[in-house]
C-alpha positions as CSV (number, residue, x, y, z in Angstrom):
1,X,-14.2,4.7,-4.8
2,X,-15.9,4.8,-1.2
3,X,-17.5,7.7,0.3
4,X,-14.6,7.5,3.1
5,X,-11.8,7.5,0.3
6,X,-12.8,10.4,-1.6
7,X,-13.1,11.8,1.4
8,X,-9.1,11.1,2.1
9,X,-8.4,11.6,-1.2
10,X,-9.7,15.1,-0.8
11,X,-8.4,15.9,2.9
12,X,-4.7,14.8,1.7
13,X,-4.9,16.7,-1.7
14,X,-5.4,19.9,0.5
15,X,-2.2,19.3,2.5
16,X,-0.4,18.1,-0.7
17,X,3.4,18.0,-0.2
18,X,3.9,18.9,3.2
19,X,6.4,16.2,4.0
20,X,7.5,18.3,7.4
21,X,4.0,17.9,8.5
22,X,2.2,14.7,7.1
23,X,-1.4,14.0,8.6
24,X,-1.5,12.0,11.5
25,X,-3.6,8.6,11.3
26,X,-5.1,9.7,14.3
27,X,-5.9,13.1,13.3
28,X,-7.2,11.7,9.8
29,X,-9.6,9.3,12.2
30,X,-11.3,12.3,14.2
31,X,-10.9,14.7,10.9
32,X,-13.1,12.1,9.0
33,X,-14.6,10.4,12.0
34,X,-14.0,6.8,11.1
35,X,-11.9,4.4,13.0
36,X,-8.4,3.7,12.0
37,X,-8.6,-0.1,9.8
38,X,-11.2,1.6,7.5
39,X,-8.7,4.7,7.3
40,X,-5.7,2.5,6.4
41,X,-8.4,0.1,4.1
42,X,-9.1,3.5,1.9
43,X,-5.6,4.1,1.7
44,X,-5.0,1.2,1.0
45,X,-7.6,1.1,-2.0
46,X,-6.5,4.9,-3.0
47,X,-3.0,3.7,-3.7
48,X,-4.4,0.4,-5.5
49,X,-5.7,3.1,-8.0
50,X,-2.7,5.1,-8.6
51,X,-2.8,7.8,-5.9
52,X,0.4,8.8,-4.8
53,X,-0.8,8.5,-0.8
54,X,2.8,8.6,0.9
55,X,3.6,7.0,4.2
56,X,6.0,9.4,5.8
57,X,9.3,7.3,7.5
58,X,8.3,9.0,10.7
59,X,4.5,8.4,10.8
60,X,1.6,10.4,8.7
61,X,0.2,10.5,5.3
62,X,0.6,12.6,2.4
63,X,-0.2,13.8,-0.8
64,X,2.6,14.0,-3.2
65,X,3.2,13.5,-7.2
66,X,7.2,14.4,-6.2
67,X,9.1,11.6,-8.3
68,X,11.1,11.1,-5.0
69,X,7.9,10.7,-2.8
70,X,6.9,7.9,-5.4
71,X,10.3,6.3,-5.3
72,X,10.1,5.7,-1.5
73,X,6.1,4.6,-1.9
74,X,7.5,2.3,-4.7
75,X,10.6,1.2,-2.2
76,X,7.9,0.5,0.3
77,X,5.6,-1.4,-1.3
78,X,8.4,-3.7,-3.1
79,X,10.0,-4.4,0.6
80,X,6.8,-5.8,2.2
81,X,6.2,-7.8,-1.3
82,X,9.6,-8.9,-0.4
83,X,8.8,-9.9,3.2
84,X,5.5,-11.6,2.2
85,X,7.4,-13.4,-0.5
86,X,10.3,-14.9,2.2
87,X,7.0,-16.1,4.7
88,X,5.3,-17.8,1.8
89,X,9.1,-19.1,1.1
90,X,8.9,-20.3,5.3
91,X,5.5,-22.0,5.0
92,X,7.0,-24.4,1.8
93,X,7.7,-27.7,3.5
94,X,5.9,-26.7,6.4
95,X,2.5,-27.3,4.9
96,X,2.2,-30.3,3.0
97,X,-0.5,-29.5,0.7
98,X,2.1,-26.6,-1.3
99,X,4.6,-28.5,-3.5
100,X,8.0,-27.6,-3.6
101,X,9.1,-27.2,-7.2
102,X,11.4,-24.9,-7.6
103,X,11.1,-21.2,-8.1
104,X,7.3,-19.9,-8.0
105,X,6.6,-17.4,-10.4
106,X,3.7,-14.8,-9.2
107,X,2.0,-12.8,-11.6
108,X,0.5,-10.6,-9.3
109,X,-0.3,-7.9,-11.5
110,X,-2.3,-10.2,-14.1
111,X,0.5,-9.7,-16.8
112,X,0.9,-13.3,-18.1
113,X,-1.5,-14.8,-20.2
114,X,-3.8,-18.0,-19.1
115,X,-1.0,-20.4,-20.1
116,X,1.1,-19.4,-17.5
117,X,3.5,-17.7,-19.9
């Protein structure tokens, strides 16, 4: 884990659940004096590892191990896997080198074994 991250990590922790006041991006980047990509980049990374680091529907971060809060970071993540899956879908036939055959299987969470099982 980056210096910056822990540093997140520890700055959201203290705010934990306060959904009526999530932490600003833009207070996070003077709070921790970084710029705003390497903000979202440790986010990013903290949720990779299983930190609950909610995006609030009306802007902020936060803390939370709430089932609920979990539920709308899983909703979240599973619409933009959704959205990146419907542009790769665009690019097929566009792009000569990707073949088309049929429907792709992705194992993006290295859960099928070498034989493409």
């Amino acid at each position: 884990m980056t210096d910056l991250a822990t540093r997140v990590l520890a700055t959201l922790q203290k705010r934990r659940d306060v959904t009526a006041a999530p932490a600003a991006r833009r207070y996070l980047c003077e709070l921790l004096k970084c710029k705003d990509r390497p903000l979202r980049k440790a986010i990013e990374d903290l949720r990779a590892e299983g930190y609950p680091i909610i995006a609030h529907p009306k802007g902020g971060y936060y803390y939370s191990a709430r089932p609920e809060d979990i539920r709308l970071l899983y909703d979240q993540c599973r619409a933009r896997l959704v959205a990146h899956a419907r542009t790769m879908k665009a690019f097929r036939g566009r792009v000569p080198l990707l073949p088309d055959e049929g429907q792709e299987v992705l194992d993006l969470l290295g859960e099928t074994d070498e034989g493409g099982e």
